[in-house]
C-alpha positions in Angstrom: 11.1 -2.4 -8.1 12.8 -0.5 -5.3 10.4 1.0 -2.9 10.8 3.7 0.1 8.5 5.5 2.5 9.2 9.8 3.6 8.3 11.0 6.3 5.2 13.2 4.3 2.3 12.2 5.4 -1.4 14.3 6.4 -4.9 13.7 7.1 -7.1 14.0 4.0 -10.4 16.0 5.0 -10.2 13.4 8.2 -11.2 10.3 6.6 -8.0 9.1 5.5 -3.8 9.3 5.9 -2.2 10.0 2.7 1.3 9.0 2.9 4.0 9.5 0.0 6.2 6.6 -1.0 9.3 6.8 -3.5 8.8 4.0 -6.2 12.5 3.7 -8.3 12.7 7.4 -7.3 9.4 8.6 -8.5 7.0 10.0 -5.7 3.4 7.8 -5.5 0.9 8.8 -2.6 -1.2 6.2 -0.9 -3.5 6.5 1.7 -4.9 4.8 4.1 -9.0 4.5 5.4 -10.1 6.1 8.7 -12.5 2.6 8.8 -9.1 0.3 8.5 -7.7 2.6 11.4 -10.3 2.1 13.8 -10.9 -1.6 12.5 -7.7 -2.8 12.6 -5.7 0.0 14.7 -7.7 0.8 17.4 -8.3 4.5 16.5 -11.5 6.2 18.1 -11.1 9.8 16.6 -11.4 11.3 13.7 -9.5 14.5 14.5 -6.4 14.8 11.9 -3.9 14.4 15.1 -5.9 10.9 16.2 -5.7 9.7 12.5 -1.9 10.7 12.7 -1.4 9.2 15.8 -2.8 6.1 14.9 -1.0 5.7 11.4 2.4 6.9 13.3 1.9 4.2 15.8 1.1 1.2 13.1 3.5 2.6 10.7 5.5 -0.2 10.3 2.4 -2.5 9.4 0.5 0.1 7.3 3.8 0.6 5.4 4.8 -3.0 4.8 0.4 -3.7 3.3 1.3 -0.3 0.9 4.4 -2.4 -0.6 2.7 -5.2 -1.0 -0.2 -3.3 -3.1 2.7 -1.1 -4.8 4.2 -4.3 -5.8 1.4 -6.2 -7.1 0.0 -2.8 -9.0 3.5 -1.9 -11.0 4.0 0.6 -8.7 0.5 2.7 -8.7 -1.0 4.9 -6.2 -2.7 2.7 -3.5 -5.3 3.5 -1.2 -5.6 0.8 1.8 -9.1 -0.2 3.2 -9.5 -2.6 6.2 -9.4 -5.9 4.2 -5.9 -4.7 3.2 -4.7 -6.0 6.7 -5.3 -9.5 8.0 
């Protein structure tokens, strides 16, 4: 399975960063939790540029826990929550 990240990604109604992933070229949204941000990324807003700030910053990490879910699920839409990241 052959999986990409875009650049697309926006605050959902500021309690979560969707984030659009290409999955053997079909588009598949995931998301990550505003709790895993301030858990696990230091994030102390809840304003949608904070939540952006804080995925943009931990994009690499946030990315690489979405592949592993997209792997493990055949390729489904994911949505990370703070046990998602050791």
């Amino acid at each position: 399975m052959r999986i990409e990240f875009t650049n697309r990604r926006h605050a959902v109604a500021a309690s979560r960063i969707a984030f659009e992933a290409q999955v053997d070229d079909r588009p598949v949204w995931c998301s990550v939790s505003l709790d895993a941000l301030n858990n696990r990324f230091d994030n102390e807003g809840t304003s949608s540029h904070a939540l952006l700030s804080a995925f943009d910053a931990n994009r690499v990490r946030i990315e690489k826990a979405a592949r592993n879910a997209l792997s493990r699920n055949g390729g489904q839409s994911v949505e990370l929550e703070t046990n998602d990241f050791k």
